[in-house]
Structure formats: structure tokens, C-alpha cells
SESE-875112 format. One record per residue (C-alpha): x negated, y negated, z; residue number from 1; residue in three letters. Coordinates in nm, 4 decimals. Each point is the difference from the previous one (the first is absolute). Layout:
<atoms>
          u          v          w    nr   rest
          X          Y          Z   NUM    ALA
...
</atoms>
This chain:
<atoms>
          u          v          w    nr   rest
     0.2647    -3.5699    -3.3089     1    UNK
     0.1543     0.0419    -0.3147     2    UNK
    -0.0667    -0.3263    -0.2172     3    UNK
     0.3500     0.0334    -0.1251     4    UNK
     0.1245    -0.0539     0.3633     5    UNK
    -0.2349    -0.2911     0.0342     6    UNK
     0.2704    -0.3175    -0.0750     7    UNK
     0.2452     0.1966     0.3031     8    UNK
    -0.3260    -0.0189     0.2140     9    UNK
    -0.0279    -0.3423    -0.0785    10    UNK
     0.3833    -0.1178     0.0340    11    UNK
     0.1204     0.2050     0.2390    12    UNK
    -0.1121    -0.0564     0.3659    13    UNK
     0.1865     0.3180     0.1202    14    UNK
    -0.1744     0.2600    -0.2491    15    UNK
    -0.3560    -0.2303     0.0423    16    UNK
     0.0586     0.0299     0.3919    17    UNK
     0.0747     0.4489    -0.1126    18    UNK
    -0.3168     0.0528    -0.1622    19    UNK
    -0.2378    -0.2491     0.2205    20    UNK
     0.0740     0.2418     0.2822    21    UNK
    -0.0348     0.2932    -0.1486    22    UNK
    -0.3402    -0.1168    -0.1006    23    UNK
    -0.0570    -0.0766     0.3754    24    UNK
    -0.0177    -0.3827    -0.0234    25    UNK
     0.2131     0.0042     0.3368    26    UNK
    -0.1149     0.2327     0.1944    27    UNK
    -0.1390    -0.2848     0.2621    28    UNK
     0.3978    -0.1581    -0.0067    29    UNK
     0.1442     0.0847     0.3328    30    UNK
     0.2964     0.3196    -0.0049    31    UNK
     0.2979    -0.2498     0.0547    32    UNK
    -0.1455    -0.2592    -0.2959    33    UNK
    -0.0679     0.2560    -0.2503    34    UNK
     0.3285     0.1785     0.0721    35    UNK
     0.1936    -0.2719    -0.0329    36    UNK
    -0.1574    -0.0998    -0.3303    37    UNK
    -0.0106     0.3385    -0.1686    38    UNK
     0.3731     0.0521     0.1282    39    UNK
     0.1402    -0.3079    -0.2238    40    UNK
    -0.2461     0.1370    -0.3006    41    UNK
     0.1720     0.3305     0.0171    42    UNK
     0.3358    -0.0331     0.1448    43    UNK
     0.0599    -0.3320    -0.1286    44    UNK
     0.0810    -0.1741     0.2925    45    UNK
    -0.0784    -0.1331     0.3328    46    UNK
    -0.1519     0.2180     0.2503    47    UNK
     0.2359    -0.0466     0.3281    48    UNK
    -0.1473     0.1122     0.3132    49    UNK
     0.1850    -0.2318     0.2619    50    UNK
     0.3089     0.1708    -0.0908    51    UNK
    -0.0393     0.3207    -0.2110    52    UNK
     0.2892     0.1855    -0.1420    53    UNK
    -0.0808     0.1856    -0.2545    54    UNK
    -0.2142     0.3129    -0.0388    55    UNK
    -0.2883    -0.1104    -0.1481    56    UNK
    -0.0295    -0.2789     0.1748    57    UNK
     0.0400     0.1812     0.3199    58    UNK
    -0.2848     0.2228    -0.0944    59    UNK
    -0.2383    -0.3090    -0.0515    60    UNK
     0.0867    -0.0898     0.3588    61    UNK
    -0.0861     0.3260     0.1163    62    UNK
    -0.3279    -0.0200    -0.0975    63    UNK
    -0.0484    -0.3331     0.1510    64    UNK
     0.1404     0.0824     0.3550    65    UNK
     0.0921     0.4159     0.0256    66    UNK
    -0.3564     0.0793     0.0506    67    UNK
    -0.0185     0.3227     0.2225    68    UNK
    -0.3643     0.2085    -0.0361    69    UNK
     0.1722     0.3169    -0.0203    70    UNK
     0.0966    -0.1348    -0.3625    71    UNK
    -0.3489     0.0238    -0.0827    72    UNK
    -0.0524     0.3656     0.0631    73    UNK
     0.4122     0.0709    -0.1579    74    UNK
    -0.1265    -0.1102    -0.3689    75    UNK
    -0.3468     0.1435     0.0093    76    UNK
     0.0526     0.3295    -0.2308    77    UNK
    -0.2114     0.1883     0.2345    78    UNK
     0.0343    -0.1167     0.3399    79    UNK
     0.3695     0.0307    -0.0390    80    UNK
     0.0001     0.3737    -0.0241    81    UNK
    -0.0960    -0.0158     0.3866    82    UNK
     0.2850    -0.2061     0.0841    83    UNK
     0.2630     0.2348    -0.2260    84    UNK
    -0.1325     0.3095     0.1313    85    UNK
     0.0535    -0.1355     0.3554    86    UNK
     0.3526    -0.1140    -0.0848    87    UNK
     0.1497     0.2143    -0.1982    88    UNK
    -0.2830     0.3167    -0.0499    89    UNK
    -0.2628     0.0926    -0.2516    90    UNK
     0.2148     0.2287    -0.2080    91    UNK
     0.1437    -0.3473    -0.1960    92    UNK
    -0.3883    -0.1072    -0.0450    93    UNK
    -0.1130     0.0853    -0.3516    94    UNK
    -0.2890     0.2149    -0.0016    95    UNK
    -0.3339    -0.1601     0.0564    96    UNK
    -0.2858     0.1010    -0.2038    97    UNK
    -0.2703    -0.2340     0.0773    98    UNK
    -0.0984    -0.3791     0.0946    99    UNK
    -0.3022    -0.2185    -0.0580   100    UNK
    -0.1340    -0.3396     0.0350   101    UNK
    -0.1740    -0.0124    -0.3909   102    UNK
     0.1164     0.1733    -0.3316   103    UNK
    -0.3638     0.0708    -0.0043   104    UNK
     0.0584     0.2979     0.2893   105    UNK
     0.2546     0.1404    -0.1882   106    UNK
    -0.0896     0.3897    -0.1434   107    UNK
     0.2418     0.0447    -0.3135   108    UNK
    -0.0836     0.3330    -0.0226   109    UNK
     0.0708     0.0787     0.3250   110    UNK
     0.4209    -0.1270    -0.0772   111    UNK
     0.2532     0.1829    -0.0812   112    UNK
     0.1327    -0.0191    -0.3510   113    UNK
     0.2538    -0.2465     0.0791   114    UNK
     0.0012    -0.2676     0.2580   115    UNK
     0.0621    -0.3491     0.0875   116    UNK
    -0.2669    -0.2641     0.0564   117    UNK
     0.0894    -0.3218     0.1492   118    UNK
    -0.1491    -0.2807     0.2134   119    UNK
     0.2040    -0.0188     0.3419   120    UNK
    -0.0195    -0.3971     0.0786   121    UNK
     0.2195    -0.1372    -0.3671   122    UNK
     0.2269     0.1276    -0.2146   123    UNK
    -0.0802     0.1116    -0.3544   124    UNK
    -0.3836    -0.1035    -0.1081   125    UNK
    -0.2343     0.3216    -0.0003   126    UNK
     0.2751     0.2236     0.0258   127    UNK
    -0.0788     0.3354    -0.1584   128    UNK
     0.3218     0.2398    -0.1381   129    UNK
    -0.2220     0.3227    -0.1009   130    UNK
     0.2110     0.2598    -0.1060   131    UNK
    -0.3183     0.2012    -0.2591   132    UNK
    -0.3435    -0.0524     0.2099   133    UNK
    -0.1625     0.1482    -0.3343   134    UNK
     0.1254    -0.2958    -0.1932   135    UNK
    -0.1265    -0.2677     0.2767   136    UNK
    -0.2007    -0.2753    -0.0954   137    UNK
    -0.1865    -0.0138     0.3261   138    UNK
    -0.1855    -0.3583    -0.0685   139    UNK
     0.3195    -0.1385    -0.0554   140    UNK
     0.1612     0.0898     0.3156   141    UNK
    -0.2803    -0.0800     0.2058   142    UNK
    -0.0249    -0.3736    -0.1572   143    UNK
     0.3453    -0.0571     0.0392   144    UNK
    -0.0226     0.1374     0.3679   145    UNK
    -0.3059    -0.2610     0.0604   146    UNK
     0.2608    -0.2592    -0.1462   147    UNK
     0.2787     0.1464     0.2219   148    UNK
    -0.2372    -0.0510     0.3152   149    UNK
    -0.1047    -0.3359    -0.0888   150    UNK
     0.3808    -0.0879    -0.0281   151    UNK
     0.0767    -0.3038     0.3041   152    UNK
     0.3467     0.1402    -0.0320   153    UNK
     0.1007    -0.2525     0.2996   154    UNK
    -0.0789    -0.2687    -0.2417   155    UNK
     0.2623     0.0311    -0.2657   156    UNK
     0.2957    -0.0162     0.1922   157    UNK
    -0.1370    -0.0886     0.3658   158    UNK
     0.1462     0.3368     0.0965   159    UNK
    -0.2017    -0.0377     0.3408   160    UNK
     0.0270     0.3827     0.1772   161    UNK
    -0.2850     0.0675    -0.3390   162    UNK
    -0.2219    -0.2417     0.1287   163    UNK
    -0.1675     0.2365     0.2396   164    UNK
     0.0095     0.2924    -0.1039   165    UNK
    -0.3142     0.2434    -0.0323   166    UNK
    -0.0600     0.0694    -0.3668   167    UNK
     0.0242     0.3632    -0.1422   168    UNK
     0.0863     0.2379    -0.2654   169    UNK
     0.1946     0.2979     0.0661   170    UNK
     0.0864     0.2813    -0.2183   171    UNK
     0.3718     0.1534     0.0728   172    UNK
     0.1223     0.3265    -0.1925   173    UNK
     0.1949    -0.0406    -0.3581   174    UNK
     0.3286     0.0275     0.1118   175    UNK
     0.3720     0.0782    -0.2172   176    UNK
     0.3859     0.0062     0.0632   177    UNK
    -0.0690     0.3540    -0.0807   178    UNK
    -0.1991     0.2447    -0.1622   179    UNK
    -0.0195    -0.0817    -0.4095   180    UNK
     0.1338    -0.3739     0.0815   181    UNK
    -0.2150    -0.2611    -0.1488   182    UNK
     0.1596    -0.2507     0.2351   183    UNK
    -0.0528    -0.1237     0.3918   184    UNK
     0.3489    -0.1360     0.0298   185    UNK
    -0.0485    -0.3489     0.2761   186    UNK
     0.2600    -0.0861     0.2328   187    UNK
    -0.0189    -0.2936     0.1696   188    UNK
     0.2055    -0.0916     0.2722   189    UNK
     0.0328    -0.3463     0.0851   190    UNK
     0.0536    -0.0182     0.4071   191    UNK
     0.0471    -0.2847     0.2514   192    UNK
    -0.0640     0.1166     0.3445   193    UNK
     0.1046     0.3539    -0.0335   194    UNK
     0.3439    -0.0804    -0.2347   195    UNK
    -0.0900     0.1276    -0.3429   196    UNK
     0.2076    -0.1582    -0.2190   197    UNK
    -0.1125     0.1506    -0.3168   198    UNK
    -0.1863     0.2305    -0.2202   199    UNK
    -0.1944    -0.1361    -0.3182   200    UNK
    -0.0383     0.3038    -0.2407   201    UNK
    -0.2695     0.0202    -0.2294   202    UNK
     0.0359     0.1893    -0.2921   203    UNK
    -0.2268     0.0792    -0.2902   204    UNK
    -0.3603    -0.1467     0.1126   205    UNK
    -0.1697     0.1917    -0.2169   206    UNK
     0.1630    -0.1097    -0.2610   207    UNK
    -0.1410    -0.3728     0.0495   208    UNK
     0.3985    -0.1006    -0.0394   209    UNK
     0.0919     0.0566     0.3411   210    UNK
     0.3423    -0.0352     0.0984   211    UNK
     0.1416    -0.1867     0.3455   212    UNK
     0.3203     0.1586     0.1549   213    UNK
     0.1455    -0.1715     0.3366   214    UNK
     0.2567     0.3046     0.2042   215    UNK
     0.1081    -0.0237     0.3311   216    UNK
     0.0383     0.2959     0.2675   217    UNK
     0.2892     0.1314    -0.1269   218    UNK
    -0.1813    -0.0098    -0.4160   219    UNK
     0.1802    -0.2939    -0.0967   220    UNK
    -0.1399    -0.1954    -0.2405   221    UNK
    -0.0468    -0.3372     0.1063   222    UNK
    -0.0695    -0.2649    -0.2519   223    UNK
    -0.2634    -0.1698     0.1504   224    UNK
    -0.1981    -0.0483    -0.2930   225    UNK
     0.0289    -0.0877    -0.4065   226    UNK
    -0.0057     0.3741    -0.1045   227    UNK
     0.1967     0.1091     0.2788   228    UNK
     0.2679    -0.3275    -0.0877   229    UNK
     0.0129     0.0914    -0.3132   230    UNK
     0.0356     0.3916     0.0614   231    UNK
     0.3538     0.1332    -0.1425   232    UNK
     0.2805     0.0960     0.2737   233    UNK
    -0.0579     0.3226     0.1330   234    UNK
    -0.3899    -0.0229    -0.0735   235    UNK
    -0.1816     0.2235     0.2670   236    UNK
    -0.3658     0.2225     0.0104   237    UNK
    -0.0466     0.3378     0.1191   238    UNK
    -0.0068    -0.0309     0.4307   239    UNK
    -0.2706     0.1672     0.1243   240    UNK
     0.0603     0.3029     0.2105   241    UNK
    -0.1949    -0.1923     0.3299   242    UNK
     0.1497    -0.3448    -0.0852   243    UNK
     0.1557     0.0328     0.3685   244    UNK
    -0.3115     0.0635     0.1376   245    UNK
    -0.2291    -0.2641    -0.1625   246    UNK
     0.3292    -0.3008     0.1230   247    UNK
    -0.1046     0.1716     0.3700   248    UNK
    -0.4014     0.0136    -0.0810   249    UNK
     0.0236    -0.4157    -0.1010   250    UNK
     0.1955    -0.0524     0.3275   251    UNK
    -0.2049     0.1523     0.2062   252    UNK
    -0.3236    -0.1933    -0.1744   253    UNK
     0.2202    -0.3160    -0.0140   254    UNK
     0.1385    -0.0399     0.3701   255    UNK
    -0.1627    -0.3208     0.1369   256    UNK
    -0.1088    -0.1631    -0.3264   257    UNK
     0.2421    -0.2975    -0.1318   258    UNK
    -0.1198     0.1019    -0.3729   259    UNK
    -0.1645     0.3299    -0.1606   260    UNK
     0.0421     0.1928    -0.3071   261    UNK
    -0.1014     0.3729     0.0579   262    UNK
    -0.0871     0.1760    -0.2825   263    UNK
     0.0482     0.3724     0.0237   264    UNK
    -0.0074     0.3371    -0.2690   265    UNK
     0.1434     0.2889     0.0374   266    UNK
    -0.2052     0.2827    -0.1744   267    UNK
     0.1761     0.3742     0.0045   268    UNK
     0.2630    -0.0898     0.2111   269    UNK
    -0.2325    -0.1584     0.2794   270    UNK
    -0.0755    -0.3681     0.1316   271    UNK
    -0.2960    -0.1506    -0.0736   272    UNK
    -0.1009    -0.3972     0.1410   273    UNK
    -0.1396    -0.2223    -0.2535   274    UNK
    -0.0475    -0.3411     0.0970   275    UNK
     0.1512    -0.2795     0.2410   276    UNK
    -0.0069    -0.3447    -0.1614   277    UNK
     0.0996    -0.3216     0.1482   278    UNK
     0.0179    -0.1859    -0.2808   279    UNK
     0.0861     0.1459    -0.3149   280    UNK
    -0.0765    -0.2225    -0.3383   281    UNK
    -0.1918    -0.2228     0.3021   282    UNK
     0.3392    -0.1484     0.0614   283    UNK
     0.0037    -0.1885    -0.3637   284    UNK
     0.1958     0.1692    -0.2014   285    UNK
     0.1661    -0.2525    -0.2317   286    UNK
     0.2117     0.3029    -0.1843   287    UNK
     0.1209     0.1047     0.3173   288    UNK
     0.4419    -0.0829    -0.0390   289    UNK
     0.0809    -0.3470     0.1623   290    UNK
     0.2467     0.2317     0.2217   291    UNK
    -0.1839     0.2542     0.0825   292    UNK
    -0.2549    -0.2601     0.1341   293    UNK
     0.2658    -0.0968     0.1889   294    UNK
     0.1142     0.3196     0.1073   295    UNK
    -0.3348     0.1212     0.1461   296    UNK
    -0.1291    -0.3265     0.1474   297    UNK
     0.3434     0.0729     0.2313   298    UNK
    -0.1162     0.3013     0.1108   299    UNK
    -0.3070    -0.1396     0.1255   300    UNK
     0.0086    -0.1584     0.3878   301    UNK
    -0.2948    -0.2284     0.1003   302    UNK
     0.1891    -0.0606     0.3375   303    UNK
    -0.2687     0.1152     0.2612   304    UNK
    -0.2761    -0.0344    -0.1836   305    UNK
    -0.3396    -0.1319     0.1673   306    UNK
    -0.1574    -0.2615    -0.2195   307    UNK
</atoms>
């Protein structure tokens, strides 16, 4: 820890309680405990679960009591190509070019000169962006792969479908809006139980200043967040020419699921699946808008769900 952060460590409870858990001090505390604790540290408030209203507090219940197997296999990177290419068909799968258990299997030589490495149980640590194999530290990526593996990525957030699943690294092509494009454009649509409400746009993730747009189905811009708040009248982003297609894509993935944010591309004019999430910022997003908290945590219906 920094030693200039060291009197917050020692006077605040809330940023102590932050960093103990990241250095696993509670990783024995039971899910509803440590939730409730690391909920009041972040969002700076009481963790309701008798009577949840809003959306992040709705998401903490749903990993206490929504817990279906099927989620398991839905956020596992590679498992879940099985499920998309049974529901929708392999042509939105991006291209596979290999899997393994240990970095240590991997043949560099043997990949392409751009690719994607990436760990398919967490969300960030190990991944690999290659885009020149000739410039590649190779020790690097396998370390941070061996980090990405070790990675208890149920523990952070007590996300449980992560708990279980089988650890692997899988290599996916290097994929573009279009030829030339240095950017992967990510839309994610944020869905509850086959209504998608929403698209977030992300612009400019290459640039490490990426930009968050809210638009509905029609491309309005729906101020949903502090950029798109403060956004001037009239503000909108180029639509996509299969916008139509990814709203029906996140449906289809959606239907039966009170929350899930489907991430999808589209790359030369086609539909590509990214990711299904659950529980996006692990439901403790403090910068999330007090009304768009609101807003979301609506949309959500635990009516009917088994305990």
C-alpha cells in the first residue's frame, strides 16, 4: 500500500475494510456478511436485502438466492460458445484458435500474428491484446497468464456462477469494426428477462479514455450516466448498421433471466457475441447516477424466484 494512503487506512473503516479484502483477509466471511460489508465500503450505505429496490442492490441479492447451474457454464468464456452456437448458431462465435489448461502448452510460433489471449473463468488479469507477435514478450504473457489462472475471481465480488468453473486459456482471433480500424467498438445491452432496455456504447478503448454512451432502440440518447447527462442536446454516435439485430441477439440470450448485460460487436457488418455478465461493476458501482440506480433496479422482478 502506498505509505501516503496509510492515515485513510487507519481512519477510515470503509477504505481499511476495501483493501483487507482485496488482500484476501475475508475470504473465510460467509457471501451475505462480506457483501453486506463491502456494499456500505463502496456504495456508502446499507446493504438492503429484505426489501431491495435498487439495482445494485438487487444484483447482490441475486447472487445470494438466483443461483441456477446453467449460470456457471453462461460466464465461462469457453463453455459458453456451446450454449451460443446452440441458441443462436456458430456464425456469431468469434473464431477459435486454440485452448489450454497452462501458458506453458502454449506454441507462440505456431499463432497467428495477431490474437487475443485471455483466461475464460475472470475478467481482465492475464489477458493478452497481441496485435505484432514479433514484438511479443512471451515471458511476460505467460506470467501474467499463471497470475490470471491463479485469480479466485469468485472471491472479489462473491460473483458465485465463477466459483466452479474449469480453468483455461483460450486464444480467439484479433478482431476490428473493420478492416484498418484500430478499435473493437463494445455494446452492451443491459436486459431483464428478454426486455432490453438499453445499449451502453463504448467508444475509444484503445485510447485508455474510453467513452460511455447510453441509446435506446430507436438511437436516443439516454442520459443514464455523467457523460451522457452532461452530453449537449442533440448529442448522438454513429448507429451501427446491425444495431437492430444485436437489440434481437440480447433478447433472445436474455429471455428468462431477471438481469444480464450482453455484450456484442459487430465486425464488417456482422454479429459477433462477446460476453453475458450478471453483474456488471459486481453490483457496486458507487458512480453509477442515484436515478439510474433507480431506474434499473425497476426493471428487475425477483417475484418467482426460488431461494
Amino acid at each position: 500500500m502506498n505509505i501516503k494512503k496509510l492515515p485513510k487506512y487507519l481512519s477510515d473503516p470503509d477504505y481499511r475494510f476495501l483493501i483487507n479484502a482485496g488482500l484476501g483477509f475475508y475470504n473465510g466471511m460467509s457471501d451475505e456478511e462480506y457483501l453486506k460489508r463491502k456494499f456500505r465500503s463502496s456504495v456508502g450505505r446499507e446493504l438492503d436485502l429484505e426489501n431491495p429496490r435498487t439495482f445494485n442492490e438487487k444484483l447482490q441479492w441475486l447472487k445470494l438466492y438466483d443461483r441456477r447451474p446453467e449460470y456457471t457454464v453462461m460466464v465461462d468464456k469457453y463453455r459458453v460458445r456451446d450454449y451460443i452456437k446452440e441458441k443462436l448458431g456458430e456464425e456469431y462465435l468469434i473464431p477459435l484458435i486454440g485452448v489450454w489448461d497452462d501458458p506453458d502448452e502454449i506454441d507462440f510460433d505456431r499463432l497467428p500474428d495477431k490474437f487475443v489471449l485471455k483466461c475464460n473463468h475472470n475478467s481482465g488479469l492475464g489477458m493478452c491484446i497481441c496485435k505484432d507477435r514479433s514484438k511479443l514478450d512471451v515471458r511476460k504473457v505467460r506470467a501474467g497468464l499463471k497470475k490470471g489462472l491463479a485469480q479466485d475471481y469468485y472471491l472479489t465480488g462473491r460473483e458465485w456462477p465463477y466459483k466452479d468453473v474449469p480453468r483455461k486459456i483460450i486464444c480467439e482471433k484479433y478482431m476490428t469494426d473493420f478492416p484498418g480500424s484500430r478499435d473493437f467498438t463494445d455494446y452492451k445491452f443491459f436486459c431483464f428477462n428478454g426486455y432490453v432496455d438499453c445499449v451502453m456504447v463504448c467508444l475509444e478503448r484503445s485510447s485508455g479514455d474510453t467513452k460511455y454512451y447510453f441509446f435506446d432502440r430507436d438511437w436516443n440518447l439516454k442520459r443514464l450516466n455523467i457523460r451522457g447527462k452532461n452530453a449537449p442536446e442533440g448529442f448522438t454516435v454513429p448507429k451501427p448498421d446491425q444495431m437492430g439485430k444485436m437489440f434481437e441477439v440480447a433478447a433472445v440470450l436474455s429471455e428468462g433471466l431477471p438481469f444480464a448485460r450482453v455484450d456484442l460487436y459487430q465486425s464488417n457488418d456482422h454479429v459477433y457475441f462477446g460476453e453475458i455478465t450478471f453483474f456488471p461493476d459486481s453490483g457496486f458501482d458507487a458512480n453509477l447516477l442515484p436515478e439510474t440506480d433507480a431506474y434499473f433496479g425497476k426493471l428487475i422482478h425477483l417475484e418467482g424466484i426460488n431461494r
